[in-house]
C-alpha positions in Angstrom: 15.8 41.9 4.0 17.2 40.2 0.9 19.5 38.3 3.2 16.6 37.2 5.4 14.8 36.0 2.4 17.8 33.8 1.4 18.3 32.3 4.8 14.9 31.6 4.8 14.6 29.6 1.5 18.6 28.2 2.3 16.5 26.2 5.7 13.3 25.4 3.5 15.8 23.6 1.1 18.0 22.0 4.0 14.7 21.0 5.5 13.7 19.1 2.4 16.7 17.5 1.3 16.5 16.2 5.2 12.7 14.8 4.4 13.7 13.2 1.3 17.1 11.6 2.5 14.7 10.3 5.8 11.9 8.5 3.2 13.0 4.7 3.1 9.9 3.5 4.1 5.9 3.9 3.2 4.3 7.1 5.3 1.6 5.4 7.4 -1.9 4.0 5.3 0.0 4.0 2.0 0.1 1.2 -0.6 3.8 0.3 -0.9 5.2 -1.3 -4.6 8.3 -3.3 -4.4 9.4 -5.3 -7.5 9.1 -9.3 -7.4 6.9 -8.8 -4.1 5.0 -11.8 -2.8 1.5 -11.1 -3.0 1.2 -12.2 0.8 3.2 -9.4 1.5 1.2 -6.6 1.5 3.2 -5.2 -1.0 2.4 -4.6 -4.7 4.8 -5.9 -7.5 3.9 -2.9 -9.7 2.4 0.1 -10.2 -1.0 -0.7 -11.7 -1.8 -3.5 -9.4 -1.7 -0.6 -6.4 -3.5 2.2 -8.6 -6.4 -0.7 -9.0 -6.5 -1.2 -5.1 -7.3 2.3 -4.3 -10.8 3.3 -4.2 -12.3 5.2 -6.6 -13.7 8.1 -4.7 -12.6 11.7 -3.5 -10.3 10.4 -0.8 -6.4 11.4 -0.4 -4.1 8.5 -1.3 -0.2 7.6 -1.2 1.6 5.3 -3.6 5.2 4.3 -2.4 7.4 2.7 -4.8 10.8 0.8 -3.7 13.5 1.1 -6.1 13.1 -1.4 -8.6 12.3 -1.6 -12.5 8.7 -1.2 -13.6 8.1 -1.8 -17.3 4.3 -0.4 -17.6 2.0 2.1 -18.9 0.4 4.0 -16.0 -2.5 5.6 -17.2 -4.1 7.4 -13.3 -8.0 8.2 -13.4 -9.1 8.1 -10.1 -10.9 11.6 -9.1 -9.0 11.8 -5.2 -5.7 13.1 -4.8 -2.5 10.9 -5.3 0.6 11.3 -4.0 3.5 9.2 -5.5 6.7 8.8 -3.4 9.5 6.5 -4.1 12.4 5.4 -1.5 14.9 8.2 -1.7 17.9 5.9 0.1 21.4 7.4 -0.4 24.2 4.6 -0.8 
């Protein structure tokens, strides 16, 4: 049984190192950040202009941020759920 339970939680780890090496890009309908970003991009060039693009309602939201450096106070007072991700690339 113990040896069951350990294989179990060995995959569940495997599985989300394998998520997290795979998330280079935005999941579909998120806002993406990306330091020094054209505003014609789509992009955001930090992390408070995308938190003041979001609606302020209930919905379920995803932040994405590129690697980059963000010098800024992020103060998050929306009432929906936010998920924050950042670009997990392995060089």
């Amino acid at each position: 049984m113990i040896l069951q339970n350990l294989l179990v939680l060995s995959l569940c780890s495997v599985s989300a190192l394998v998520e997290a090496a795979q998330r280079i890009s935005p999941p579909q309908g998120a806002i993406a950040v990306q330091a020094g970003a054209a505003p014609a991009s789509g992009r955001f060039d930090g992390i408070n202009a995308a938190l003041n693009a979001l609606p302020n309602d209930g919905s379920s939201r995803i932040i994405f941020i590129y690697p980059g450096t963000y010098k800024e106070q992020v103060n998050i007072t929306r009432p929906g759920p936010l998920t924050v991700s950042k670009n997990t690339t392995v060089l």
